[in-house]
VEXROBA-510332 format. One record per atom (N, C-alpha, C, O): residue number from 0; atom name; x, y, z. Coordinates in steps of 0.2 Angstrom, whole numbers, padded with zeros to 4 digits, always signed. Layout:
N
NUM/CA/X/Y/Z
...
//
This chain:
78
0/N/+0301/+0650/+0600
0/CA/+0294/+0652/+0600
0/C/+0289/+0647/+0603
0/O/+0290/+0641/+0602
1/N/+0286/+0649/+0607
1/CA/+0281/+0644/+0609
1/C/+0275/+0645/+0608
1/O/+0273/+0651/+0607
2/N/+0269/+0639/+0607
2/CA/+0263/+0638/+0606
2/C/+0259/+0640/+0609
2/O/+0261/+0639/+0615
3/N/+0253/+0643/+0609
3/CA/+0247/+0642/+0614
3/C/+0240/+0639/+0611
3/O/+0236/+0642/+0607
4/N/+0242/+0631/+0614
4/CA/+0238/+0628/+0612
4/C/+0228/+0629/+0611
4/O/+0224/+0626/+0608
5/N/+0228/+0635/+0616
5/CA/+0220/+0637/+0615
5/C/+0221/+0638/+0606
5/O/+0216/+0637/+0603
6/N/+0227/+0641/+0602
6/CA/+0223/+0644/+0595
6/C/+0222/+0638/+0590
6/O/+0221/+0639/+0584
7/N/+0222/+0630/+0593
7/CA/+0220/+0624/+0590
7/C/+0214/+0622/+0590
7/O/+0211/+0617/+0587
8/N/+0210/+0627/+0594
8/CA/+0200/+0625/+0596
8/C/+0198/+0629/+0591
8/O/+0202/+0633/+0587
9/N/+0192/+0628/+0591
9/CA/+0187/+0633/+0587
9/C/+0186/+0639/+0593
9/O/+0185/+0639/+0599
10/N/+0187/+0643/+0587
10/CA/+0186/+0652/+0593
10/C/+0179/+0651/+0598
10/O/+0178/+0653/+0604
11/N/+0175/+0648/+0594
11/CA/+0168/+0646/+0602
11/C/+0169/+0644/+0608
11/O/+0167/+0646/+0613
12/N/+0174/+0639/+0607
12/CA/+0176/+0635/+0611
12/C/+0183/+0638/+0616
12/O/+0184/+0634/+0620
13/N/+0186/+0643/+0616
13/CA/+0192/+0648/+0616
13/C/+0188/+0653/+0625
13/O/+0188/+0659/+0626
14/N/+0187/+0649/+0628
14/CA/+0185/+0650/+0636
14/C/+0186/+0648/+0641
14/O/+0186/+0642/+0639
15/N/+0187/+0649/+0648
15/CA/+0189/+0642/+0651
15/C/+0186/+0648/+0658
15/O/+0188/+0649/+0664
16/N/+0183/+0651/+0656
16/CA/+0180/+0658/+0664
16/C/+0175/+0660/+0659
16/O/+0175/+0659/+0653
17/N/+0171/+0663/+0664
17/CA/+0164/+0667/+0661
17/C/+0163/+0672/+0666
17/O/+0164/+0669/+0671
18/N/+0163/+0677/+0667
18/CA/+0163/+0685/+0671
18/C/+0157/+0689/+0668
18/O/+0157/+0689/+0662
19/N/+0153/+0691/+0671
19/CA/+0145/+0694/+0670
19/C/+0143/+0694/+0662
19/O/+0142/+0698/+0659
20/N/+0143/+0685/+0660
20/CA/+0141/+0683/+0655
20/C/+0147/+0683/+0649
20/O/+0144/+0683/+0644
21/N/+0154/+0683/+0649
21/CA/+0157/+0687/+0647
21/C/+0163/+0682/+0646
21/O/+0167/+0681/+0651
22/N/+0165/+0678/+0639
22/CA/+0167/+0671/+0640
22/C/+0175/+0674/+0640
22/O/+0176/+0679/+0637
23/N/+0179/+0672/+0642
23/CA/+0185/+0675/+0642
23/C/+0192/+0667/+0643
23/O/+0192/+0662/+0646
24/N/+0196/+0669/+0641
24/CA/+0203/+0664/+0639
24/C/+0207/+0665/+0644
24/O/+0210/+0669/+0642
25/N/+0209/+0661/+0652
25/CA/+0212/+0664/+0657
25/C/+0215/+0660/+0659
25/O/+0218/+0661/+0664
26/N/+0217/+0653/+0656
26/CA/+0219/+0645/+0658
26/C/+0223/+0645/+0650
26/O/+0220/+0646/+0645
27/N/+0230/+0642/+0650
27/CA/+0232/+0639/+0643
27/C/+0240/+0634/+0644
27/O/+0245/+0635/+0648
28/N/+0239/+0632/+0641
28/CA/+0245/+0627/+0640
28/C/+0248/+0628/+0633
28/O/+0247/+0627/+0627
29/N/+0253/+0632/+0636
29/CA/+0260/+0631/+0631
29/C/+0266/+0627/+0627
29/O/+0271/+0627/+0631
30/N/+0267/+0624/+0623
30/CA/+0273/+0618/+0621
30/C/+0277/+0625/+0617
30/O/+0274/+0630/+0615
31/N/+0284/+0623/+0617
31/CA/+0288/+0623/+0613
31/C/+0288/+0619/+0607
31/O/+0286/+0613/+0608
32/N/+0290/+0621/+0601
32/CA/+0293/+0620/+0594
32/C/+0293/+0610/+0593
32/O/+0289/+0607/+0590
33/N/+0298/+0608/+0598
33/CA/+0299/+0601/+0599
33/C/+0294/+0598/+0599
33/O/+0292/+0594/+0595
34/N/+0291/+0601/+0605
34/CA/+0283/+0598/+0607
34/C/+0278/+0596/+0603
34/O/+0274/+0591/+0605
35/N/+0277/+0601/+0598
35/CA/+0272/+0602/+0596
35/C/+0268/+0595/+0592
35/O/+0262/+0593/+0593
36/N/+0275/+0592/+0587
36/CA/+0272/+0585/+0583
36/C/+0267/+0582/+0590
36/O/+0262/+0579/+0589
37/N/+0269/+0581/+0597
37/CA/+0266/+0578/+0601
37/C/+0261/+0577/+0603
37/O/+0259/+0573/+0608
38/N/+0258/+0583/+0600
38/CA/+0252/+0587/+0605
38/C/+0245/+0583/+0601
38/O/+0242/+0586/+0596
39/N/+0243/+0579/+0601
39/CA/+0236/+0575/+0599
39/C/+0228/+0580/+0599
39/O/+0224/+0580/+0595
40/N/+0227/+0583/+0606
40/CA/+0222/+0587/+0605
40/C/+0222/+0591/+0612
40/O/+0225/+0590/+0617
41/N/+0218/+0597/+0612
41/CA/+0217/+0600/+0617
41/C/+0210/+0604/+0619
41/O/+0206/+0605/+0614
42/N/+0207/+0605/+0625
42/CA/+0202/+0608/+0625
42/C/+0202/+0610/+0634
42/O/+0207/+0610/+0638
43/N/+0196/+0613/+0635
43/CA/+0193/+0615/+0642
43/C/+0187/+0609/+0645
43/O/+0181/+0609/+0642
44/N/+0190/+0605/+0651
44/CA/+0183/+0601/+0653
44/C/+0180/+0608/+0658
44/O/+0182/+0613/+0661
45/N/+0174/+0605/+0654
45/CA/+0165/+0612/+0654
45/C/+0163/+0607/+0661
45/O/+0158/+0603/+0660
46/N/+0167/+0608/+0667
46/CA/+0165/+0607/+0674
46/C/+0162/+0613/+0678
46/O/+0161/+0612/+0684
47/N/+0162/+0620/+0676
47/CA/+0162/+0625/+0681
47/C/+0161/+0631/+0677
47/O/+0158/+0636/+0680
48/N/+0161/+0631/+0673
48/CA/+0160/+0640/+0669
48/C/+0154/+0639/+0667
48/O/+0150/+0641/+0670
49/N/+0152/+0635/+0661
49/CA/+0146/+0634/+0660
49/C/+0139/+0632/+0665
49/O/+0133/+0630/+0664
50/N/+0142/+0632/+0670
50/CA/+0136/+0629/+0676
50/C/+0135/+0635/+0682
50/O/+0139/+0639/+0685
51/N/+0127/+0633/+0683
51/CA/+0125/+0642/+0686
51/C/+0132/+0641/+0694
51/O/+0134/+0636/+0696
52/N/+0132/+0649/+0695
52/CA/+0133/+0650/+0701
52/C/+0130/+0646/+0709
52/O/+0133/+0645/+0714
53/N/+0123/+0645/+0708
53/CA/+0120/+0643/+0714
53/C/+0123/+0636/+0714
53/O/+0123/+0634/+0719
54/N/+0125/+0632/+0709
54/CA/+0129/+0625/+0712
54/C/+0136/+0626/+0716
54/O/+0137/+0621/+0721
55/N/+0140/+0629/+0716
55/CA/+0144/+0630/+0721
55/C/+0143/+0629/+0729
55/O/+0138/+0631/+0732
56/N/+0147/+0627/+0730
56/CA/+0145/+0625/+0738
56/C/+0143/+0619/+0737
56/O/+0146/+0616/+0740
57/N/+0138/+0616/+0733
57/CA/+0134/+0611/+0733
57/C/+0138/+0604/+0733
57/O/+0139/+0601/+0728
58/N/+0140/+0601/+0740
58/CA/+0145/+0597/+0741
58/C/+0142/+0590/+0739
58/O/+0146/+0585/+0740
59/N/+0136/+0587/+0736
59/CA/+0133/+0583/+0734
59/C/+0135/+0584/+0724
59/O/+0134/+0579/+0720
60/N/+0137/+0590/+0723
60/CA/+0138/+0588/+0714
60/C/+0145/+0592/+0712
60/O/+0147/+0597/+0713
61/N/+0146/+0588/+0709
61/CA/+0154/+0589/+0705
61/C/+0155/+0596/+0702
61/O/+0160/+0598/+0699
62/N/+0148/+0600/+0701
62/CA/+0149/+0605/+0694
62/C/+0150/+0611/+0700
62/O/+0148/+0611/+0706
63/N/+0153/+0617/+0697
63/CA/+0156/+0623/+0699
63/C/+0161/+0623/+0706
63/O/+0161/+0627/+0710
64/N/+0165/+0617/+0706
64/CA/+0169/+0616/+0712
64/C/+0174/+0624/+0712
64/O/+0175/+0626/+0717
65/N/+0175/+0627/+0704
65/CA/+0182/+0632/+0702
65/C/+0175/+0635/+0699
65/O/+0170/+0632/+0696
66/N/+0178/+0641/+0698
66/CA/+0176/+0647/+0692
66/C/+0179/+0645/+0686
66/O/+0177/+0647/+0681
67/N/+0184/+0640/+0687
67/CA/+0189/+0639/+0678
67/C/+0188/+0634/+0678
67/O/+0188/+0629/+0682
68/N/+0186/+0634/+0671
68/CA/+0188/+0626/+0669
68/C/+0195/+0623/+0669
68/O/+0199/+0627/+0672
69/N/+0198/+0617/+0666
69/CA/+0204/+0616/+0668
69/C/+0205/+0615/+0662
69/O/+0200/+0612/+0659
70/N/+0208/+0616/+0660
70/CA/+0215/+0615/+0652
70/C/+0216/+0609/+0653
70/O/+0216/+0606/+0658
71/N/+0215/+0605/+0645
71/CA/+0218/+0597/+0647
71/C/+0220/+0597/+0641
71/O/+0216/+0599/+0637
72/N/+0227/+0594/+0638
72/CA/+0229/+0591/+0635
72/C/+0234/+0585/+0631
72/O/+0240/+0584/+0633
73/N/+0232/+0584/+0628
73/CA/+0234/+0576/+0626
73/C/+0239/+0575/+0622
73/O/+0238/+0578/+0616
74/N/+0245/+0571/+0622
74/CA/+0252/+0571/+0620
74/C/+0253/+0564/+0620
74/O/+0251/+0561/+0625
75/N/+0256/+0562/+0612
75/CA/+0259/+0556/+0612
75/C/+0266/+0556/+0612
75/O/+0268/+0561/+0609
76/N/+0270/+0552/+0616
76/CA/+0278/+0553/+0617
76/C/+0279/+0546/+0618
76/O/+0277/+0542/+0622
77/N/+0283/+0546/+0611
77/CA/+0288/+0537/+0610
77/C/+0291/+0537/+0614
77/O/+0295/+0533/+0615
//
């Protein structure tokens, strides 16, 4: 069986897209069984959903480059 790490966040936190106001789960990272002890923490970096529409394009600021946030997660392996 395998994991999906979004159900280790707090349900607020459980979005990585926002659609006509409309927070939704469309990015995740899965481990297997093995994995799992390895898994340290996980989240969504808040570079692009949380920030308006009109910074797109805006080739001077880092925020709304994607509609998604990116999945990042953290693993220690001996």
């Amino acid at each position: 069986d395998l994991i999906n790490l979004v159900d280790l966040i707090k349900a607020e936190e459980r979005y990585s897209y926002i659609f006509d106001g409309n927070a939704q789960v469309l990015d995740h990272i899965v481990v297997n069984q093995a994995m799992r002890p390895h898994v340290l923490g996980f989240g969504y970096a808040r570079i692009n959903a949380d920030h308006p529409e009109t910074l797109r394009g805006d080739f001077a600021r880092p925020e709304r480059y994607s509609d998604h946030d990116p999945a990042i997660a953290f693993f220690k392996i001996k």
